[in-house]
mmCIF file of the N, C-alpha and C atoms, coordinates in Angstrom:
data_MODEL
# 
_entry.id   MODEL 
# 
loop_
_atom_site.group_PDB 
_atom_site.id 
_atom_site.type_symbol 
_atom_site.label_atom_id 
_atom_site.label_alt_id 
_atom_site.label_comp_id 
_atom_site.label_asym_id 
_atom_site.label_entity_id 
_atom_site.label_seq_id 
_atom_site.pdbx_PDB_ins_code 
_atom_site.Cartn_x 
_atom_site.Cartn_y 
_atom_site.Cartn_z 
_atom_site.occupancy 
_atom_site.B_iso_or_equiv 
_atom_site.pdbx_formal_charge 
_atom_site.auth_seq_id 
_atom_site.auth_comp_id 
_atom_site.auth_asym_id 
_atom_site.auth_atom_id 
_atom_site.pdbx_PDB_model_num 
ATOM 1   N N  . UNK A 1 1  ? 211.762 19.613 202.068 1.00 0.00 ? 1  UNK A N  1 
ATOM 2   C CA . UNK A 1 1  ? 211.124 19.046 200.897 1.00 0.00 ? 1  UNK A CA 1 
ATOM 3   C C  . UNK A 1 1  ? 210.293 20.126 200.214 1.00 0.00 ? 1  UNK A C  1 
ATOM 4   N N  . UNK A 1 2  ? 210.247 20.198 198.980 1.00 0.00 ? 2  UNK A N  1 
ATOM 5   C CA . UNK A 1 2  ? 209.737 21.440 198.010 1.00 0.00 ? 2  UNK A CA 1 
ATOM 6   C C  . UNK A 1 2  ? 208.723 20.564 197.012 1.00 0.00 ? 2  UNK A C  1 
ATOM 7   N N  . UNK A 1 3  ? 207.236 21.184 197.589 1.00 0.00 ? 3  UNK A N  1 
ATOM 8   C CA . UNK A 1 3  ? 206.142 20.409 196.879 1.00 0.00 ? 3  UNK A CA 1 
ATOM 9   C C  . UNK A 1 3  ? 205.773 21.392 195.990 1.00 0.00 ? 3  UNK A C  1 
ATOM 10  N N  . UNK A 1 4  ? 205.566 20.903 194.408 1.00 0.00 ? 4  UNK A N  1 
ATOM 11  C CA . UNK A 1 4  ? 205.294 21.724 193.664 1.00 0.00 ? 4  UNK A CA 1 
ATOM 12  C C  . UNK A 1 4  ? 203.262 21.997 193.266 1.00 0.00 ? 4  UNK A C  1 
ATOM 13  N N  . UNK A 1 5  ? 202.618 23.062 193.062 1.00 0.00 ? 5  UNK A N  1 
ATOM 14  C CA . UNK A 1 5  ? 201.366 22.333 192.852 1.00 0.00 ? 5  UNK A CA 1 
ATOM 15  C C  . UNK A 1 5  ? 201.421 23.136 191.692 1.00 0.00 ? 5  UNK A C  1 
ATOM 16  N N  . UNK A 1 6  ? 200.360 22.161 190.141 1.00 0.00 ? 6  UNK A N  1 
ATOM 17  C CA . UNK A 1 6  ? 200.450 23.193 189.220 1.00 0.00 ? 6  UNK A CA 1 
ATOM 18  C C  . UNK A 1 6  ? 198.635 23.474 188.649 1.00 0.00 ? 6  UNK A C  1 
ATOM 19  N N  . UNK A 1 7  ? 198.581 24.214 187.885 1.00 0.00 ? 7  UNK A N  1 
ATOM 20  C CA . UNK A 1 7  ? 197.601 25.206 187.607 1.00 0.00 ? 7  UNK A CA 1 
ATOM 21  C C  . UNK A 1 7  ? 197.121 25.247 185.998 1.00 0.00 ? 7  UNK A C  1 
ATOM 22  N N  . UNK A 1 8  ? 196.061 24.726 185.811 1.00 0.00 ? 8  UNK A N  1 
ATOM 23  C CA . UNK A 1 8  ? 195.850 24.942 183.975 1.00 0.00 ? 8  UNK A CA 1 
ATOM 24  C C  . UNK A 1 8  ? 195.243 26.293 183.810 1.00 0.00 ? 8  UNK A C  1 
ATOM 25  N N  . UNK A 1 9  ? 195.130 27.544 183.407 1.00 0.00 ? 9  UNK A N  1 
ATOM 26  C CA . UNK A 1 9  ? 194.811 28.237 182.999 1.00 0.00 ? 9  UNK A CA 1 
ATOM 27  C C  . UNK A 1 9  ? 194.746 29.225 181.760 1.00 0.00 ? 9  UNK A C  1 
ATOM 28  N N  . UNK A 1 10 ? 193.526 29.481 181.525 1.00 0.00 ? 10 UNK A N  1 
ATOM 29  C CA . UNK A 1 10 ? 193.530 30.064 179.967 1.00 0.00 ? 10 UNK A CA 1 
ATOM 30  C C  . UNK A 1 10 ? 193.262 31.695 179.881 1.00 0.00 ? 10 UNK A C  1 
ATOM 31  N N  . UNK A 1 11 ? 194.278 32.612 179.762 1.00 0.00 ? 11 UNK A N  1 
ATOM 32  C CA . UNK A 1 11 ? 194.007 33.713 179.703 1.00 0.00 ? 11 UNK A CA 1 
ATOM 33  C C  . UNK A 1 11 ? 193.858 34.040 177.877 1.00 0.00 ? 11 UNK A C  1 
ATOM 34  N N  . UNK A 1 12 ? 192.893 35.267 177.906 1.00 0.00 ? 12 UNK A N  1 
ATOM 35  C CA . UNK A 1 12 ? 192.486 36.074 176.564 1.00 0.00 ? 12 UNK A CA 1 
ATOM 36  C C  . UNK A 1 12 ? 192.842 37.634 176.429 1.00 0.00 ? 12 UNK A C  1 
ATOM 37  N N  . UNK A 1 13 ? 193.119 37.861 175.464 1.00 0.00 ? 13 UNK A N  1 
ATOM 38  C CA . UNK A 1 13 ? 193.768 38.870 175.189 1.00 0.00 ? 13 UNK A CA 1 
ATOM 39  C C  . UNK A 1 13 ? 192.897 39.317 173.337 1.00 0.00 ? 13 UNK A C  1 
ATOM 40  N N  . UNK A 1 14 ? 193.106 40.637 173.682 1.00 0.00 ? 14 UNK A N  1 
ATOM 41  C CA . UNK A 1 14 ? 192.717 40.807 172.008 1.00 0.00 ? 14 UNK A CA 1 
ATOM 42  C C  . UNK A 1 14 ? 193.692 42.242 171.577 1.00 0.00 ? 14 UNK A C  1 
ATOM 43  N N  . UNK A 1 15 ? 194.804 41.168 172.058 1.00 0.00 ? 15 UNK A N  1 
ATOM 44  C CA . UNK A 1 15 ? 196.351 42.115 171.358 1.00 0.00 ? 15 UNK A CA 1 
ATOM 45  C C  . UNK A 1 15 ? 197.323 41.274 171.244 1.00 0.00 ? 15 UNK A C  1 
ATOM 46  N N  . UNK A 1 16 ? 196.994 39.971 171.918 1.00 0.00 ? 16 UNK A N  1 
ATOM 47  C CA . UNK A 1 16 ? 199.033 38.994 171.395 1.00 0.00 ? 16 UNK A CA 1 
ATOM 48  C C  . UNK A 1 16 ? 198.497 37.975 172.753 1.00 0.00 ? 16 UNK A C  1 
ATOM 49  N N  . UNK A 1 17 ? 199.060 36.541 171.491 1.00 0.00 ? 17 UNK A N  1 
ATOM 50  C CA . UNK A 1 17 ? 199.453 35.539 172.701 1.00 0.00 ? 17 UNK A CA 1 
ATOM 51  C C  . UNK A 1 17 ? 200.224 36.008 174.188 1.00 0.00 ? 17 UNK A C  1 
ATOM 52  N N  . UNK A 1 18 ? 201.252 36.693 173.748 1.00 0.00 ? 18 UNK A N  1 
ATOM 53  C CA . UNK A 1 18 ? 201.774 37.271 174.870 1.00 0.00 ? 18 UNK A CA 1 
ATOM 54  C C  . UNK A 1 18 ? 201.404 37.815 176.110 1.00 0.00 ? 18 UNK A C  1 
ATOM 55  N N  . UNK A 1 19 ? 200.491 38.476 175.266 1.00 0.00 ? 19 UNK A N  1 
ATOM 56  C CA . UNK A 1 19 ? 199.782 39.602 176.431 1.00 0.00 ? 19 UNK A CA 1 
ATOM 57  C C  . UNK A 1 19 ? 198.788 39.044 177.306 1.00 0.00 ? 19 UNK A C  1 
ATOM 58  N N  . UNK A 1 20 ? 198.136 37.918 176.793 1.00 0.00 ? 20 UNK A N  1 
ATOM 59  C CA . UNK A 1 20 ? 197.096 36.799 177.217 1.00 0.00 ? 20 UNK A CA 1 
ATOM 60  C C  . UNK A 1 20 ? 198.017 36.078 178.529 1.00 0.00 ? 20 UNK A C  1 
ATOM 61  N N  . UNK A 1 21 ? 199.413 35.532 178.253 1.00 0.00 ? 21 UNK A N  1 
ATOM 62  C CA . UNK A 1 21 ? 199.769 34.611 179.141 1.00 0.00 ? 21 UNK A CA 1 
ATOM 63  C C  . UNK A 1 21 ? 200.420 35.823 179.975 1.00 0.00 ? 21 UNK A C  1 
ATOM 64  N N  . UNK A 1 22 ? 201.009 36.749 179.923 1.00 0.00 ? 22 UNK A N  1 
ATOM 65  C CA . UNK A 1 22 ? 201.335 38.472 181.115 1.00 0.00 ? 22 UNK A CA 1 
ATOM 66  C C  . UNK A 1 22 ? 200.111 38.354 181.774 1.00 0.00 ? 22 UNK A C  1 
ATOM 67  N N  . UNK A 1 23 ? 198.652 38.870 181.828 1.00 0.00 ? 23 UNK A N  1 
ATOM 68  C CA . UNK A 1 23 ? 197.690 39.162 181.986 1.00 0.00 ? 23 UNK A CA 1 
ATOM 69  C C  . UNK A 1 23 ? 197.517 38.269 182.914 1.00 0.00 ? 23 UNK A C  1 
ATOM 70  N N  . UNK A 1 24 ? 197.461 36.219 182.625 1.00 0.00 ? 24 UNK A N  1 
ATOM 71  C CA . UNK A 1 24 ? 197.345 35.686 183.440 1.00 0.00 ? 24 UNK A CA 1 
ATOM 72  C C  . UNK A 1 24 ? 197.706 35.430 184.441 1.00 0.00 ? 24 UNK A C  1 
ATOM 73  N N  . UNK A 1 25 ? 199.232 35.962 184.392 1.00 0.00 ? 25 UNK A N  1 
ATOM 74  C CA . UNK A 1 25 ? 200.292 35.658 185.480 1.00 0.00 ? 25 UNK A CA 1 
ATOM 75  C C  . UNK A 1 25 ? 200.139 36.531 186.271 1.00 0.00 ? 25 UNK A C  1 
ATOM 76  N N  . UNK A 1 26 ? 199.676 38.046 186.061 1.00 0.00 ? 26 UNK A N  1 
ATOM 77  C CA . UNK A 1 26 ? 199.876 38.668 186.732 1.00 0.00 ? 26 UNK A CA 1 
ATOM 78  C C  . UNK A 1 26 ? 198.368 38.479 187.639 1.00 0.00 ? 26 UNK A C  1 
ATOM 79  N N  . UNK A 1 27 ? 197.407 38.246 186.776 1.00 0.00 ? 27 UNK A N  1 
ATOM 80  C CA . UNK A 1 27 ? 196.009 38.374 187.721 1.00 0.00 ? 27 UNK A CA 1 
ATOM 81  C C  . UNK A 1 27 ? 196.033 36.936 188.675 1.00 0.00 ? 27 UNK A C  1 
ATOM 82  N N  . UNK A 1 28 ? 196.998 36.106 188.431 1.00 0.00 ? 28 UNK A N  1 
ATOM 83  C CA . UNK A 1 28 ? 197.000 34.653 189.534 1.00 0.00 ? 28 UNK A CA 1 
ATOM 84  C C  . UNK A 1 28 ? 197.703 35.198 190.041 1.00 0.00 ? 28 UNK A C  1 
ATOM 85  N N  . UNK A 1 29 ? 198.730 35.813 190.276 1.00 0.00 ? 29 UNK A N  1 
ATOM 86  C CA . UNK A 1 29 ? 199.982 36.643 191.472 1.00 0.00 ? 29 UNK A CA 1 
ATOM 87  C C  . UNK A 1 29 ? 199.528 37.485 192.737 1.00 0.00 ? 29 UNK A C  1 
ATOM 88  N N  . UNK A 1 30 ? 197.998 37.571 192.178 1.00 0.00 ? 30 UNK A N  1 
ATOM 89  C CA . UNK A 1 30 ? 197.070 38.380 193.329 1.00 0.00 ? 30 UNK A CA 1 
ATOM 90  C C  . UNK A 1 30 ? 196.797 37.768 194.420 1.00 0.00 ? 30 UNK A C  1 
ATOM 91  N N  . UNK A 1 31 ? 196.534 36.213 193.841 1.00 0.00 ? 31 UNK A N  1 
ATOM 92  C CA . UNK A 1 31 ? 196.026 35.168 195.047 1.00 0.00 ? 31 UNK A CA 1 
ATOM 93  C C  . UNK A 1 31 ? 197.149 34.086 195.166 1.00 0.00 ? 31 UNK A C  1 
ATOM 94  N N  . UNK A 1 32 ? 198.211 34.394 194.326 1.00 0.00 ? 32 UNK A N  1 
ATOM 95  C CA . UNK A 1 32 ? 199.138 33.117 194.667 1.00 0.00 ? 32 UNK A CA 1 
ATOM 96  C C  . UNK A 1 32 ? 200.125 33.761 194.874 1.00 0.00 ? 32 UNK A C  1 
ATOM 97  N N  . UNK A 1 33 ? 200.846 32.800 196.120 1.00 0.00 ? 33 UNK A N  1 
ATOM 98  C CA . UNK A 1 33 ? 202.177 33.179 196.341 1.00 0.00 ? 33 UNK A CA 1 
ATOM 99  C C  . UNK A 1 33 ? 203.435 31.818 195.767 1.00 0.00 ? 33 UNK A C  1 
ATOM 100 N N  . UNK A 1 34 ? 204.406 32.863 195.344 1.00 0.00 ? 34 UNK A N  1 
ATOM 101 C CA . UNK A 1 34 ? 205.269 31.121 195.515 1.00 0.00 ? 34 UNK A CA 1 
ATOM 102 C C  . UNK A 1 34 ? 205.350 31.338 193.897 1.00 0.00 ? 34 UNK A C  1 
ATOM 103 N N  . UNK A 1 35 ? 204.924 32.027 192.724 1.00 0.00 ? 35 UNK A N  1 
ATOM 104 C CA . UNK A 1 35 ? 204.850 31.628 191.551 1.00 0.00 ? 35 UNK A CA 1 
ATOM 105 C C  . UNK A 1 35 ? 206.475 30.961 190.855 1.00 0.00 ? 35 UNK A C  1 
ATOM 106 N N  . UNK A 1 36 ? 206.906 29.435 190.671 1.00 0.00 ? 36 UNK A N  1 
ATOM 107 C CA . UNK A 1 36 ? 207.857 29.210 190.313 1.00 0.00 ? 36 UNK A CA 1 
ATOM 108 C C  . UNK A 1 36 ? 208.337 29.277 188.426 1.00 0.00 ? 36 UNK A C  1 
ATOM 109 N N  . UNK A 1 37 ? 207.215 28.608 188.059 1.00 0.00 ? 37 UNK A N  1 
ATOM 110 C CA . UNK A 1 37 ? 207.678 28.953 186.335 1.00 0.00 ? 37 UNK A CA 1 
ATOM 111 C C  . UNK A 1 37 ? 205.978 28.961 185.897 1.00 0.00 ? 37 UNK A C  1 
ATOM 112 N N  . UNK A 1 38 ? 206.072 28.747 184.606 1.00 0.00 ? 38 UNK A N  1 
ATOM 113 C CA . UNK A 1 38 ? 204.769 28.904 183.687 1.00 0.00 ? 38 UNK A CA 1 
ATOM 114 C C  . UNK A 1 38 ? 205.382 28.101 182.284 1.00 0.00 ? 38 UNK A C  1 
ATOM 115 N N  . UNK A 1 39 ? 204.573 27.086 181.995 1.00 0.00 ? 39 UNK A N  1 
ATOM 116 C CA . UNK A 1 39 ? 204.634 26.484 180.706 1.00 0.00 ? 39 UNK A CA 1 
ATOM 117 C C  . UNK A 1 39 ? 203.527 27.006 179.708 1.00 0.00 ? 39 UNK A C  1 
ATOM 118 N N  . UNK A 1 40 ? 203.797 27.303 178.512 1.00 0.00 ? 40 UNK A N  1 
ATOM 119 C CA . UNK A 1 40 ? 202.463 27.230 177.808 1.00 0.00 ? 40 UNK A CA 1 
ATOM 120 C C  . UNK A 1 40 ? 202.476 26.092 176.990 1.00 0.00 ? 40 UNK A C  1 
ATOM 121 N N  . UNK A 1 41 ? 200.649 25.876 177.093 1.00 0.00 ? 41 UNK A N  1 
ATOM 122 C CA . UNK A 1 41 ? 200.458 24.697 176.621 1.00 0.00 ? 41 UNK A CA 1 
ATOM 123 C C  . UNK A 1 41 ? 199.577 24.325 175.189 1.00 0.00 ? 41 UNK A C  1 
ATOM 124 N N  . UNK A 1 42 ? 199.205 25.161 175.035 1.00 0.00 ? 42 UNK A N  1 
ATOM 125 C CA . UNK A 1 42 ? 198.378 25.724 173.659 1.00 0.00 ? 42 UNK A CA 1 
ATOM 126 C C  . UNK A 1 42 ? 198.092 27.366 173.730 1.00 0.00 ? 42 UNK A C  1 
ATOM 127 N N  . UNK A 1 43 ? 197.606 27.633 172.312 1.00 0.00 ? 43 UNK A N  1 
ATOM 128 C CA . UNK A 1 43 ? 197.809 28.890 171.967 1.00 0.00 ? 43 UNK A CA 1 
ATOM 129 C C  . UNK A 1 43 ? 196.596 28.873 170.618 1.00 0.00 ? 43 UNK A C  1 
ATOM 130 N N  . UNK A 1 44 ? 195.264 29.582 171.098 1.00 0.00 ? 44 UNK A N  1 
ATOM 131 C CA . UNK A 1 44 ? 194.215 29.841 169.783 1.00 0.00 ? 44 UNK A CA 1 
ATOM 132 C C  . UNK A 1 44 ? 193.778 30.644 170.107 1.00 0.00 ? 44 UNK A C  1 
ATOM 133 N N  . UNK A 1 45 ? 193.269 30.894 168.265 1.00 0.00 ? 45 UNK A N  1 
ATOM 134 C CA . UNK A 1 45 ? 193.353 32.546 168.402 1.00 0.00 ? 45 UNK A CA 1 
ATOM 135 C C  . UNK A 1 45 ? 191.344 32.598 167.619 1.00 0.00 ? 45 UNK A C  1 
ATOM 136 N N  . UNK A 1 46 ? 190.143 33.176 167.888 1.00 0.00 ? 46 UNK A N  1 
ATOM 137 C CA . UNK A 1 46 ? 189.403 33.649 167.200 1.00 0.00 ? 46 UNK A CA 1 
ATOM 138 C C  . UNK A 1 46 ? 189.364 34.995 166.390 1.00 0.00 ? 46 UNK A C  1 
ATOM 139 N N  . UNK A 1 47 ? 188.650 34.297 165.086 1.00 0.00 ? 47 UNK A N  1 
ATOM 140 C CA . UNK A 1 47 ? 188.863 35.195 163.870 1.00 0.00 ? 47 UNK A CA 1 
ATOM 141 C C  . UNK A 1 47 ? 187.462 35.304 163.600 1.00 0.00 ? 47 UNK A C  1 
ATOM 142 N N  . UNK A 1 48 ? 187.384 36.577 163.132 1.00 0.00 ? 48 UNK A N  1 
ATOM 143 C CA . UNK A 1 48 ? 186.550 37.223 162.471 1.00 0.00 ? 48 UNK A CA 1 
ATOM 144 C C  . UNK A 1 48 ? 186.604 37.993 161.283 1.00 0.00 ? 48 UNK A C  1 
ATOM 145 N N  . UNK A 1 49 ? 186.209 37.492 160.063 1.00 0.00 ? 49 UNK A N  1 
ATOM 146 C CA . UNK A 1 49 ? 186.707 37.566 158.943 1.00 0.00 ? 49 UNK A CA 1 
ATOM 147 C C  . UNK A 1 49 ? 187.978 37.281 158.377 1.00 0.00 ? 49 UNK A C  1 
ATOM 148 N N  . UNK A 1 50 ? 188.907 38.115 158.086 1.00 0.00 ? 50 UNK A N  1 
ATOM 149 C CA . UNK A 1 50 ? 190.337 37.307 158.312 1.00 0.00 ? 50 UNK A CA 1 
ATOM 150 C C  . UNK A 1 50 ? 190.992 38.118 159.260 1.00 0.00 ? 50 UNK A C  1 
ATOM 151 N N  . UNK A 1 51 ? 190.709 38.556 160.285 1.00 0.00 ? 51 UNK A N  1 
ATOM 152 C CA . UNK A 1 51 ? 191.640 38.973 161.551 1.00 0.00 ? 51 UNK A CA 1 
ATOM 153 C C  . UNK A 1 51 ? 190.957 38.505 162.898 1.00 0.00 ? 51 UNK A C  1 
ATOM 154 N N  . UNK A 1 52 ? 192.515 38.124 163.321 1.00 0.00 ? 52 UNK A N  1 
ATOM 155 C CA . UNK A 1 52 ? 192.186 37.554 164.828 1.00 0.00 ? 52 UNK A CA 1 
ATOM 156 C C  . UNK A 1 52 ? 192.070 38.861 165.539 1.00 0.00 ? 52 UNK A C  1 
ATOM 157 N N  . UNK A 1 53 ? 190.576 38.579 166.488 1.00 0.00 ? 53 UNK A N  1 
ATOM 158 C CA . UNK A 1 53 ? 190.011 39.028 167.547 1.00 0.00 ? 53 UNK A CA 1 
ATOM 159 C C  . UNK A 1 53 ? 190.042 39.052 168.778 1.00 0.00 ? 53 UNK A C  1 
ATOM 160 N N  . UNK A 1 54 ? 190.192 37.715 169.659 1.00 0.00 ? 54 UNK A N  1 
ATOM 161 C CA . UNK A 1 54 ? 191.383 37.256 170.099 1.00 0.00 ? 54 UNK A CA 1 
ATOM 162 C C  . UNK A 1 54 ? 192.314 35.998 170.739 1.00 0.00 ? 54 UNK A C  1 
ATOM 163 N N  . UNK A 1 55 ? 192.659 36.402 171.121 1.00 0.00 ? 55 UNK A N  1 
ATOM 164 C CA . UNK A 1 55 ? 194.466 35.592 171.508 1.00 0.00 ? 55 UNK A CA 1 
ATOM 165 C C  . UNK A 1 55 ? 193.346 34.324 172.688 1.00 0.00 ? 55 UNK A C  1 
ATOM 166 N N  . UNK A 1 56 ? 194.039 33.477 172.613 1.00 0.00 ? 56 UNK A N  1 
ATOM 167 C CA . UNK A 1 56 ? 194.090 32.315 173.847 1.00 0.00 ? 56 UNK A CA 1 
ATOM 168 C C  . UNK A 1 56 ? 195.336 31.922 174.412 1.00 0.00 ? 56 UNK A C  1 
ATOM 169 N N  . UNK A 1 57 ? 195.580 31.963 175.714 1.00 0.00 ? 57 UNK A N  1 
ATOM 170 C CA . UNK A 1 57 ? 196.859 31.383 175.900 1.00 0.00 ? 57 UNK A CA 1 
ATOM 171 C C  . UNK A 1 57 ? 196.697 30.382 177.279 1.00 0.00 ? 57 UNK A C  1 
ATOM 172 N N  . UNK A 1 58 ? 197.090 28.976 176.864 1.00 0.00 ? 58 UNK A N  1 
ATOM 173 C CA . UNK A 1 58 ? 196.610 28.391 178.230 1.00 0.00 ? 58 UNK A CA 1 
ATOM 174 C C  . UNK A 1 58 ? 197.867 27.966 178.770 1.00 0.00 ? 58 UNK A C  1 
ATOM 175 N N  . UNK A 1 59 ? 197.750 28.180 180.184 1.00 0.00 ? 59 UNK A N  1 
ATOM 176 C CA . UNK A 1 59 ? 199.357 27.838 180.529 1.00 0.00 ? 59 UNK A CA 1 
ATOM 177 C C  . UNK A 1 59 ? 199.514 27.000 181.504 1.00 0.00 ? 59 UNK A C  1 
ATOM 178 N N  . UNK A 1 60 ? 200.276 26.368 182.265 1.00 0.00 ? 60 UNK A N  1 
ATOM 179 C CA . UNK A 1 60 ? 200.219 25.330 183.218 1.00 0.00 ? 60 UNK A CA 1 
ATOM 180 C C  . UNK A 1 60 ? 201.338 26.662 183.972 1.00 0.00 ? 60 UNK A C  1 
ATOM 181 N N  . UNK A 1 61 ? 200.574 26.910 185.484 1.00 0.00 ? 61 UNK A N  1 
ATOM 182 C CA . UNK A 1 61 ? 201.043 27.912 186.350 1.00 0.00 ? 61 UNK A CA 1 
ATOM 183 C C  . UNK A 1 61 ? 202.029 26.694 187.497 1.00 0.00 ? 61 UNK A C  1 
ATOM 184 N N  . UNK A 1 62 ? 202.914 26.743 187.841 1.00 0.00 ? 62 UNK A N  1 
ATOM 185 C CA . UNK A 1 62 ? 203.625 25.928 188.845 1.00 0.00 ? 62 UNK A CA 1 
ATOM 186 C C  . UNK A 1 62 ? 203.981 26.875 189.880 1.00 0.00 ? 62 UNK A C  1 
ATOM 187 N N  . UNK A 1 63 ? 203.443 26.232 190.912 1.00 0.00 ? 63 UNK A N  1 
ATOM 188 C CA . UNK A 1 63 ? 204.643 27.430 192.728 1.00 0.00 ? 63 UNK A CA 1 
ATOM 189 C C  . UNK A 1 63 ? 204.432 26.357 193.570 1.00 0.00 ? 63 UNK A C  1 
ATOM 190 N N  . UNK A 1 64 ? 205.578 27.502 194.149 1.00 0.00 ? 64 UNK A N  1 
ATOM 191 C CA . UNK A 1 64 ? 205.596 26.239 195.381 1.00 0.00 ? 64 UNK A CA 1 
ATOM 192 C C  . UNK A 1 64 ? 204.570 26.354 196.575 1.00 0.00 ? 64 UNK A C  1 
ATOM 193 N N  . UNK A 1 65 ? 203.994 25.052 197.439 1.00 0.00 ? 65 UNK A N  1 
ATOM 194 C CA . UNK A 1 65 ? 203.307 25.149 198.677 1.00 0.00 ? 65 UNK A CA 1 
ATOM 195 C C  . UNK A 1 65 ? 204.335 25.508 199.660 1.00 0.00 ? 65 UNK A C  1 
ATOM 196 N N  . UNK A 1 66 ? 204.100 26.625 200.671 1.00 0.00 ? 66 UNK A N  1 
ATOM 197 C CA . UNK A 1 66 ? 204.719 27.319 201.787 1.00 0.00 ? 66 UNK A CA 1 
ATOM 198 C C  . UNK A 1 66 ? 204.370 25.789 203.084 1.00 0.00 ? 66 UNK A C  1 
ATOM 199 N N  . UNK A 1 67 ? 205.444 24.989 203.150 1.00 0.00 ? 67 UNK A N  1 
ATOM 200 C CA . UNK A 1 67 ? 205.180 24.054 204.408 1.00 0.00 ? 67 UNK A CA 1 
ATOM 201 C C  . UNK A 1 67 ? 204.687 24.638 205.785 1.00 0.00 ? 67 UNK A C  1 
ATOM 202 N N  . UNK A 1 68 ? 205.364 26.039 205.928 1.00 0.00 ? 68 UNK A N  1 
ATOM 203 C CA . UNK A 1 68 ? 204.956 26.655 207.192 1.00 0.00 ? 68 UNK A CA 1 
ATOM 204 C C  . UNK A 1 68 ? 203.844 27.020 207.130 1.00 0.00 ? 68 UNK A C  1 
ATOM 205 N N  . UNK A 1 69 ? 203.155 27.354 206.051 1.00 0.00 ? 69 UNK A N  1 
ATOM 206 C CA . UNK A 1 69 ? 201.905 27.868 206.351 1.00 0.00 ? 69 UNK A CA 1 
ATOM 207 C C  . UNK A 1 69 ? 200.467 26.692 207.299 1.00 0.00 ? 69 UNK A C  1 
ATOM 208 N N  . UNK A 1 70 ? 199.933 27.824 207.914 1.00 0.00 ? 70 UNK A N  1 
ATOM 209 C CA . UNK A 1 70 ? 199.073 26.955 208.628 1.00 0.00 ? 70 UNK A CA 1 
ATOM 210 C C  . UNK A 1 70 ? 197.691 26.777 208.549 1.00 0.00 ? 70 UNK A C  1 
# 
């Protein structure tokens, strides 16, 4: 049986949505094992004057729980 657990998280970036939800994945990959997909779930950006400063990217992280683990 394959239990999934998932994860809301909001990474920031002040270069690209993109780089915000990379950044996150990679800094949760430190403490998680198992990473199965990543949804994003919103995306805002702060501006200052008329240029964005930066990026928001919040994502719902999914992996799997290791049954063997003890």
């Amino acid at each position: 049986m394959t239990i999934e657990k998932h994860l809301k998280l909001t990474g920031i970036s002040n270069i690209s949505w993109k780089d915000a939800i990379t950044k996150t994945i990679l800094e949760a990959s430190k403490t998680i094992d198992y990473i199965s997909s990543v949804t994003v779930l919103e995306q805002k950006a702060k501006i200052d004057g008329n240029k964005i400063v930066e990026y928001y990217s919040t994502i719902d992280l999914c992996f799997n729980i290791d049954e063997k683990r003890l």
